[in-house]
N, C-alpha and C positions, 0 to 999 in steps of 0.2 A: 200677776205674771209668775211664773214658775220658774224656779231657782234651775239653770243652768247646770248641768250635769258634765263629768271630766272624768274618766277610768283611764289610771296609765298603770301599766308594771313592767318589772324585771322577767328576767328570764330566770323561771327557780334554779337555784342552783345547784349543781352536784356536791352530794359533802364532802369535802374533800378535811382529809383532818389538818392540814395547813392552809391558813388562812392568808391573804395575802391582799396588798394596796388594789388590785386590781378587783377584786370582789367588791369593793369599796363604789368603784368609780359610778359602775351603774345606779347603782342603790341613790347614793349620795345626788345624781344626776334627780334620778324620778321621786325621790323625797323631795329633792329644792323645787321641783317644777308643780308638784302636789301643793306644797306652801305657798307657790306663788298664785295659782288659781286660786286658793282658798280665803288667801288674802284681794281676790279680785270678785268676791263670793259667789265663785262655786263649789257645788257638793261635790267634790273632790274624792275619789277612790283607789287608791294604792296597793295595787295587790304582790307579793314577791312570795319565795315559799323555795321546797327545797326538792328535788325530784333525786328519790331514794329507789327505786328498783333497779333491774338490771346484772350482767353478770363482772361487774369489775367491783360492783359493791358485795354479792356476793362471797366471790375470792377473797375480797378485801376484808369479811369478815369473818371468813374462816380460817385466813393466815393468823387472826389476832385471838381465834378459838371462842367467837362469840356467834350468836346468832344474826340474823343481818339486821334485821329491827332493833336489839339489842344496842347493836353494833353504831346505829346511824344516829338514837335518841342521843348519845352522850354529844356526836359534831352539831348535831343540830344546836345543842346548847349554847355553845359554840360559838356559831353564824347567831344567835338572839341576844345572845351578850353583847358579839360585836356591833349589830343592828342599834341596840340601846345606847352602848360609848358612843355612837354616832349620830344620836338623837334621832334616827329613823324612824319616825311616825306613821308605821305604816299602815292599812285599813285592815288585813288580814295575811296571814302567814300562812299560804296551804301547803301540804306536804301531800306527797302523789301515795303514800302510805293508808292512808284516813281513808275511813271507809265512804265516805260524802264524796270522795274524788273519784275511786276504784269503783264506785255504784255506777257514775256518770261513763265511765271511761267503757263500762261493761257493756252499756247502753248503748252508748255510739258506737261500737263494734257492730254489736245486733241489727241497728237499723243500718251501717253500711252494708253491712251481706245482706241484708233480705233485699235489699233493693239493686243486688246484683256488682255494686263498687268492691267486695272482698270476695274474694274465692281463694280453694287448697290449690296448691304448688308446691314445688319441690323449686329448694333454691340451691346453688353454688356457686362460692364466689369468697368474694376478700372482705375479714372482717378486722375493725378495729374494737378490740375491746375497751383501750383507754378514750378512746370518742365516741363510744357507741354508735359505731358508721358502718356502714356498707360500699365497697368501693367499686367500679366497674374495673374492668382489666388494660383500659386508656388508663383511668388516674393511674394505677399502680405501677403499670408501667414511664408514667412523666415522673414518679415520685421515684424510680429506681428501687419497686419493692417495698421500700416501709410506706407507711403512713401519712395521705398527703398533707394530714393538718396540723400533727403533731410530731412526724418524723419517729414512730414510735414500730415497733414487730407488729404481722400482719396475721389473724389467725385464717386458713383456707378452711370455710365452715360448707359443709351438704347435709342438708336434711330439707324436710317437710316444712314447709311455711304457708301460711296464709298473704297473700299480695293484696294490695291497694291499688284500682285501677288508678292512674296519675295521668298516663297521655291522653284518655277521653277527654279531660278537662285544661290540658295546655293550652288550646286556642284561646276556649273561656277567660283563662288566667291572663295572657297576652292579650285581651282586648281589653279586658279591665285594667293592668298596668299602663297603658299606653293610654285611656279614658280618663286617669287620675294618676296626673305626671307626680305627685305628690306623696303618691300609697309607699312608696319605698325609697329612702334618704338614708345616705349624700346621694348624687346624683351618679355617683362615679359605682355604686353598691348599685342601683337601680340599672344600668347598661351591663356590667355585667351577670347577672340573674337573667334578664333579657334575652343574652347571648348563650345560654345556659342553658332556658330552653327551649329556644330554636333548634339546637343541637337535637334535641328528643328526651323526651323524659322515658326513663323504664319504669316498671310498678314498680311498687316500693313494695320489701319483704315486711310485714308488721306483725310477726310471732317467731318466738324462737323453743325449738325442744331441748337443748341440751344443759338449760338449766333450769331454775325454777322459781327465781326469787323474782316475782313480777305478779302480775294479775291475771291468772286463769284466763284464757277463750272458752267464754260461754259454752257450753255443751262440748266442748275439746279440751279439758282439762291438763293434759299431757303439754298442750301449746301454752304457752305465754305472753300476754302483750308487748311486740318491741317498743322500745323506750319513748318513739317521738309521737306515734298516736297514742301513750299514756301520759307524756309527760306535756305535749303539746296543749291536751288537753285541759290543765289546770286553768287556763285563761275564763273559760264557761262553767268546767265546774263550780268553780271557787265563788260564784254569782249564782249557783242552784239551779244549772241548765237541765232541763229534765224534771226538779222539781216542781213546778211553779213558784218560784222566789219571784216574788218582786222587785230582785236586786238586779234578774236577767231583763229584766224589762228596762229597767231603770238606766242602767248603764251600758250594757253593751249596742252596739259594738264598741271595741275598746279605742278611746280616741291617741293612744301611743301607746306599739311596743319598743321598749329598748331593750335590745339586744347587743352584744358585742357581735363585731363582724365575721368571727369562726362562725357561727349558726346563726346565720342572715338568709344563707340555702334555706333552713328548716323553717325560719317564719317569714320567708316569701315566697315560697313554692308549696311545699307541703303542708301546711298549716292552712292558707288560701284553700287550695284545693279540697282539703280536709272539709273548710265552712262552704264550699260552693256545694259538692256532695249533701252537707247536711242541710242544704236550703237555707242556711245562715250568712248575714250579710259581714261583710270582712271589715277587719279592721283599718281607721283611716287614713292609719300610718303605721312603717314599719320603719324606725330609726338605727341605724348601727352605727356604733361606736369605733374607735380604732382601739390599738393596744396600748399599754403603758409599757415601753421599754427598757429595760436596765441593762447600759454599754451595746448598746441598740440590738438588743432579744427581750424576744417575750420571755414573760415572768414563769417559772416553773419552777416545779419539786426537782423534777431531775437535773435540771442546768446549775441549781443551788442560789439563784437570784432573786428568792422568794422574797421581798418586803413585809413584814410584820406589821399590819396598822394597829395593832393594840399595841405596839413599842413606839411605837410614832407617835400615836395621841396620847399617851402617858409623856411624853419629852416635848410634844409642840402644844398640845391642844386641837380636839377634835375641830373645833372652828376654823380656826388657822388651817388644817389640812381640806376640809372641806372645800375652805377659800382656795387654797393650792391647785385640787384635782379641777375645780370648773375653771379657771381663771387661767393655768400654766399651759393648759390643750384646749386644740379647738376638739370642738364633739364632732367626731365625725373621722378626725385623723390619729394616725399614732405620733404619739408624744414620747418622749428619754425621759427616765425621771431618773434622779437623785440627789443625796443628800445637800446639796452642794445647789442644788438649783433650787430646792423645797426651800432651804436657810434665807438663801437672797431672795425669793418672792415673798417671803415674811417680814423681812426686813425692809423692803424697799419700800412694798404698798402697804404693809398693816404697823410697821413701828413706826417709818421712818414720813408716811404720806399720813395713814387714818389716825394711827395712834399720837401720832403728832398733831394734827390740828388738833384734838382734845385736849390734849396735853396743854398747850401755846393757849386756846381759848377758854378755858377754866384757870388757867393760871393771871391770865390778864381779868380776867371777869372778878375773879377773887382779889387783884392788884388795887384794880380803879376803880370797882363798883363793890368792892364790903361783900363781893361772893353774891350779887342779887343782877337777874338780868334786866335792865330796865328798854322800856319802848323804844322804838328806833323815833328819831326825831327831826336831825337835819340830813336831809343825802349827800350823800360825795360824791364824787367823780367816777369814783369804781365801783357804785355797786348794779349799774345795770347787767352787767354781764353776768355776774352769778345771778342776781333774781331770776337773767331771762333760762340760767340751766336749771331753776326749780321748777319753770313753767313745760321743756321742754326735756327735761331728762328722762322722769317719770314714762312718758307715752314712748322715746325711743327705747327704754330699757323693753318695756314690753313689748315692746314690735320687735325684740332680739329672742328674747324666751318665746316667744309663740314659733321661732325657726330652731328652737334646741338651740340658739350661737348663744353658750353660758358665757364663754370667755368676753366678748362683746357685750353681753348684757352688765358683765361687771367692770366692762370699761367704758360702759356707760355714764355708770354711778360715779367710776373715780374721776369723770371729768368737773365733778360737784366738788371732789375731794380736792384733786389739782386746781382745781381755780379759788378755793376758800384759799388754800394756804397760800398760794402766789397772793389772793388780796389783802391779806394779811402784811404782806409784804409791803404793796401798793399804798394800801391806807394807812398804815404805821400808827396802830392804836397808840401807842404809846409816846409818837411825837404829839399825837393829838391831845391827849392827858398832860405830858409836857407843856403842851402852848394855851393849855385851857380852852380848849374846843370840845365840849363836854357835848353839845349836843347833836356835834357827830359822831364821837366816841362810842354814844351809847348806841346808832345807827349800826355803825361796825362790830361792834358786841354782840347786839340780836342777831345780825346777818351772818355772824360765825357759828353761834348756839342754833340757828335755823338751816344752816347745812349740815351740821351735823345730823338734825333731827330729820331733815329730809334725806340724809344717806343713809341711817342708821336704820328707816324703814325699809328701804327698800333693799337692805343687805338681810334683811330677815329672813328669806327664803334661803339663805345660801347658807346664815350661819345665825344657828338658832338662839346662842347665847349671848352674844355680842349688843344686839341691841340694848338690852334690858343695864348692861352694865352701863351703857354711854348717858341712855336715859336714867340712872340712878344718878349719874354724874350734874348733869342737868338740870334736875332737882322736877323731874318728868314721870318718875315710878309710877304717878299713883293718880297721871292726867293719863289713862288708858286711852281715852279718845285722841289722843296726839299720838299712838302708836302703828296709826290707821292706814290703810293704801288712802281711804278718802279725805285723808286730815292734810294729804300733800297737797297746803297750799299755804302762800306766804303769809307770816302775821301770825299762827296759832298760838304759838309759845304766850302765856298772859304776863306782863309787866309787871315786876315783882318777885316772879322766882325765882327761891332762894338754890342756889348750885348746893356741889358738895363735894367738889376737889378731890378725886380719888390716886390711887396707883396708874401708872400705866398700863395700859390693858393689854400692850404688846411688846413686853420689853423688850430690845436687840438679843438678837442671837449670835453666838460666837460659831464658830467653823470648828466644830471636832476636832482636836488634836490628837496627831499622832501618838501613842503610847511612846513610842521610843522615845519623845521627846522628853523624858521622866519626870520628876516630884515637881512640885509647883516651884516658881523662881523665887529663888530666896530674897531676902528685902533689899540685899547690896547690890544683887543683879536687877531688881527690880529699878533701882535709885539711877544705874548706872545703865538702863534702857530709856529713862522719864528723860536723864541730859541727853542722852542721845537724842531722841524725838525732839527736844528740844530744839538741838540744834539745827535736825533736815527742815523744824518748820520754820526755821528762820531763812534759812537756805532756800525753802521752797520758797517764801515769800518774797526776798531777791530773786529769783528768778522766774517769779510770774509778774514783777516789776517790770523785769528789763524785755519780757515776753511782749508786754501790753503796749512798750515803749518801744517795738520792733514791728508792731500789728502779727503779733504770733500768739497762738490759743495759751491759756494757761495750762500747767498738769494739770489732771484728774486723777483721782485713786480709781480702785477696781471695782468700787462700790456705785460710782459716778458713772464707769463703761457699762457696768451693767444690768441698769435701768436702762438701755438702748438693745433692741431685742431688732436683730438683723436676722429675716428667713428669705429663702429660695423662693422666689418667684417666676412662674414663667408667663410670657405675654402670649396673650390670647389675643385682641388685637391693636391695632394702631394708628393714631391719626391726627394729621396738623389741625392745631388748636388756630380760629378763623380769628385773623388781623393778630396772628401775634410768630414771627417769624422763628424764634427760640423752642417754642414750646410745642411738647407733642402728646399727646392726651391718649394715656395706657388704658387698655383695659387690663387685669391681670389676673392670675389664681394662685391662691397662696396655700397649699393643702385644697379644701375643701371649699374653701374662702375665698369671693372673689370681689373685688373693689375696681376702682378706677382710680388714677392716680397723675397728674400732671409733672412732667419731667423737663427739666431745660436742653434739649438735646438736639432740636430739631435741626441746629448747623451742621450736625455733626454726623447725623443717621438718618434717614429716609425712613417712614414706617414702616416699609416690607420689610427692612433690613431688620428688624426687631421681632418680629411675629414668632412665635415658637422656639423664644430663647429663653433660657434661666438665667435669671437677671438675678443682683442681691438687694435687698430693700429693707429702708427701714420699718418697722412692721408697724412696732406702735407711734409712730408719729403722730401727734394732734391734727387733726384734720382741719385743712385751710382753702380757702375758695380761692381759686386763683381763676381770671376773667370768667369769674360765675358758677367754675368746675368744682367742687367738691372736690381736695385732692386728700388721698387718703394713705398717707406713706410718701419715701423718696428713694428714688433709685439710686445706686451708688455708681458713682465713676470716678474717676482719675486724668487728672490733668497736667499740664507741663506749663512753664511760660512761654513755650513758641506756641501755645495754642491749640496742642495736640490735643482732645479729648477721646475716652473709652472707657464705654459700660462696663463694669466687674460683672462676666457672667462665668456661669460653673456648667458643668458638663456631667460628673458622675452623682451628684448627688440631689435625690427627688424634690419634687415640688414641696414645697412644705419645711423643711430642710432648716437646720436652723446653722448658722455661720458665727462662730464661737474665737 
């Protein structure tokens, strides 16, 4: 049988000579998804690269008095540096520069004019130089004049253009979207393209004369290739389309692009139409991302909101950030990022959940067994329930990655993470060493050393360093076949090995302090902050006494609120759960994301009364079957003791929405 074949990539990027978290997102997205087929053995191909022509590059290097080639080799550096800190493994790196690219790109021009798809025209119209767009005289006028994607000055360009017929092939395009509800995700991306072009497509201008840093038109030297049938084009070149590569054979069509949602237009309209024209079959998905926002805007040079991820992963660690971008946004929607949000998902899921069970289970393994794991022997009470998430984590994490939902595939995993430590709790190795119950002790031991080993695989794809440390810890380095997607099954680990009690792999992080706050605290204010603490925690402790002793919740600190991740929900629809008069059975959509969710509300609210409301909900709740329902989250309301109840719902702020 013949090994399974997987091509995903990036959109090449433009060089841009600042670099920023959001460059990041996608890469780090089709690298983890590349590792993860590879690890489910297939030949796996990764293509990303850097698309350098055009005239904002050229300005751009003649303001800096360099040639443009000149100009773009140093950013490129750049973008492969940061590709590397980021352990990007990726299959090839094309640049629209290389003559392997420009050959291909010359080629498909050729064959669309002689078969009548390109002909001379004279264009005018609205250009953006810093998006390499072309605007109709509708957008420009909804965008009030500038730029509708970047809000940026509008050049008014006439001259001589060579066009790409596009509307011959819109039906084409619409039969085939609507044939493969699939080809273009989220689903919210796919409706609008849809509606886009029904509207009418106009040919597309694809030469420009007024400058010259681009790829010649064949026998029209004076024209220039515009940017998206050159730069669209990398997807086939980069495979030897035109040469006979047997890499064209092999892999395409490509089975995911990720693209961010600005140029989601370009590879689900123009690109499509592009491979219908050339007799080539399209690719089998077209995934968009949302943005990453900072004080909720997109990330730009001009706004001054740039993130620096080589400053990030010099202070956090490229893993930990990795872990951050799949795991903090769903793929599909935009996300807020900062600093302040980055610290607590590090702290929460990787010191204070992963890096702790390693921590607790090498230190007891080290305590009551001499640092040696020994065979599991008598069972307990508790350990069905983690056995049954080795049996059934594995297949749901991968039913999450085959839909892009990263953030779900990794809270997949942590449901392995969250229930070791809670049975750690449950089985209390240490009363059992205590009462000389040795040969469940040692049952609890293996089943702590065996979650690890079954999380640590399957965090592989997401964070390429991590594993290798937990299994050095484990005393696992150098049992490779225990490192395996196939090896996830209970019992590997051999009786006798020896641990080796390492560092924390994820020590806490502190919250940036203010500068103003100045020199570090001297040792008397330090002594005289220890009595203080001292004293609230005795305080606190009276008074989650007489809390307990009133049926009132204990404090929590702010580390405790938040691990509870409340977003905007709106109901999709609604309906009484059968023989249970309380209960009303949601469906909902959270961003992108949609679940089902059982609420006790039905005294209170009729289902019509709910349908197309923004509700607030707990997001990551543990999911629990209530009369058979799979409930995935809880809605929030508020109540009174005369019995009054009401849903928390919001008004101005979107689906997805996070409630802080």
């Amino acid at each position: 049988m013949s090994q399974p074949t997987f091509y995903i990539t990036t959109p090449i990027y433009y060089p841009s000579a600042k670099l920023h978290i959001g460059h990041c997102y996608t890469t780090v997205a089709a690298d983890t998804m590349t590792r993860y087929k590879k690890m489910r053995g297939y030949d796996a191909y990764f293509l990303t690269g850097s698309d350098e022509h055009g005239q904002k590059i050229e300005r751009s290097a003649a303001a800096a008095g360099m040639e443009p080639l000149q100009y773009v080799d140093g950013i490129i550096k750049n973008f492969k540096e940061l590709w590397r800190k980021f352990d990007i493994d990726y299959s090839d790196f094309i640049r629209t520069t290389e003559p392997r690219h420009e050959e291909v790109v010359a080629e498909v021009f050729k064959k669309l004019q002689t078969q009548g798809d390109i002909y001379l025209g004279s264009y005018e119209g609205h250009y953006c130089v810093s998006c390499e767009t072309f605007f109709t005289e509708t957008q420009v006028k909804e965008s009030e004049g500038k730029c509708p994607d970047c809000g940026g000055p509008l050049d008014t360009v006439k001259e001589e253009s060579y066009f790409f017929r596009m509307d011959k092939y819109a039906d084409r395009l619409l039969q085939y979207i609507d044939e493969h509800p699939d080809f273009i995700q989220p689903l919210s991306r796919r409706n609008e393209m849809v509606n886009f072009i029904k509207q009418g497509l106009e040919d597309l201008s694809i030469s420009r004369t007024t400058f010259s840093w681009g790829i010649p038109v064949p026998n029209d030297p004076k024209h220039v290739i515009y940017v998206w049938l050159d730069a669209l084009t990398n997807y086939i070149s980069a495979l030897g389309y035109t040469k006979g590569d047997e890499r064209f054979e092999k892999y395409w069509p490509a089975d995911v692009h990720l693209v961010g949602k600005d140029i989601v237009r370009f590879h689900t309209i123009i690109w499509p139409i592009m491979l219908m024209a050339l007799d080539l079959p399209l690719p089998k998905k077209v995934f968009a991302h949302g943005w990453i926002l900072v004080n909720e805007g997109k990330m730009s040079k001009s706004k001054g909101n740039v993130v620096d991820p080589m400053v990030l992963a010099d202070k956090y660690s490229t893993d930990a950030l990795r872990y951050f971008l799949l795991r903090e946004f769903i793929f599909g929607s935009d996300g807020n990022y900062s600093e302040e949000i980055l610290i607590n998902r590090i702290n929460i899921d990787l010191a204070n959940d992963f890096g702790n069970l390693l921590s607790r289970t090498t230190a007891m393994i080290t305590k009551f067994q001499d640092g040696v794991i020994e065979a599991p022997r008598e069972k307990t009470e508790f350990d069905d329930e983690l056995l049954e998430l080795f049996k059934t984590v594995p297949e749901e994490m991968a039913a999450y990655m085959e839909k892009l939902e990263f953030h779900n595939a990794l809270a997949a995993i942590w449901k392995i993470v969250g229930k070791a430590n809670k049975y750690i709790d449950e089985a209390a190795p240490w009363a059992l060493n205590k009462n000389g119950e040795k040969e469940k002790l040692a049952t609890v031991l293996y089943n702590m050393a065996e979650a690890l080993r079954f999380s640590s695989i399957l965090l592989t794809p997401f964070m390429p360093n991590t594993p290798a440390k937990v299994w050095a810890q484990l005393g696992l380095t150098e049992l490779s076949h225990l490192h395996t997607w196939d090896s996830l099954e209970y019992g590997k680990i051999p009786a006798g090995t020896k641990i080796d009690r390492g560092e924390p792999i994820f020590p806490r992080l502190e919250l940036p302090k203010d500068d103003s706050e100045g020199e570090e605290t001297s040792k008397k204010e330090a002594a005289k902050a220890a009595k203080k603490a001292k004293k609230e925690a005795e305080k606190a402790a009276k008074k989650a006494k007489e809390a307990a002793e009133n049926g009132l919740k204990p404090e929590i600190t702010i580390d405790d609120f938040a691990k509870v991740e409340l977003r905007v929900a709106t109901v999709l629809e609604a309906e009484k759960v059968e023989n249970a008069d309380k209960l009303l059975k949601l469906r909902i959509k959270v961003g992108e994301d949609e679940r089902t969710l059982v609420a006790g509300i039905a005294l209170h609210y009729r289902p019509e009364e709910l349908v197309g409301k923004n509700v607030v909900m707990v997001f990551n709740l543990k999911p629990a079957k209530l009369r058979g329902i799979e409930s995935q989250g809880m809605v929030l309301a508020a109540s009174d003791d005369e019995g009054n109840l009401q849903v928390l719902t919001v008004d101005k702020v979107k689906c997805g929405g996070r409630v802080k």
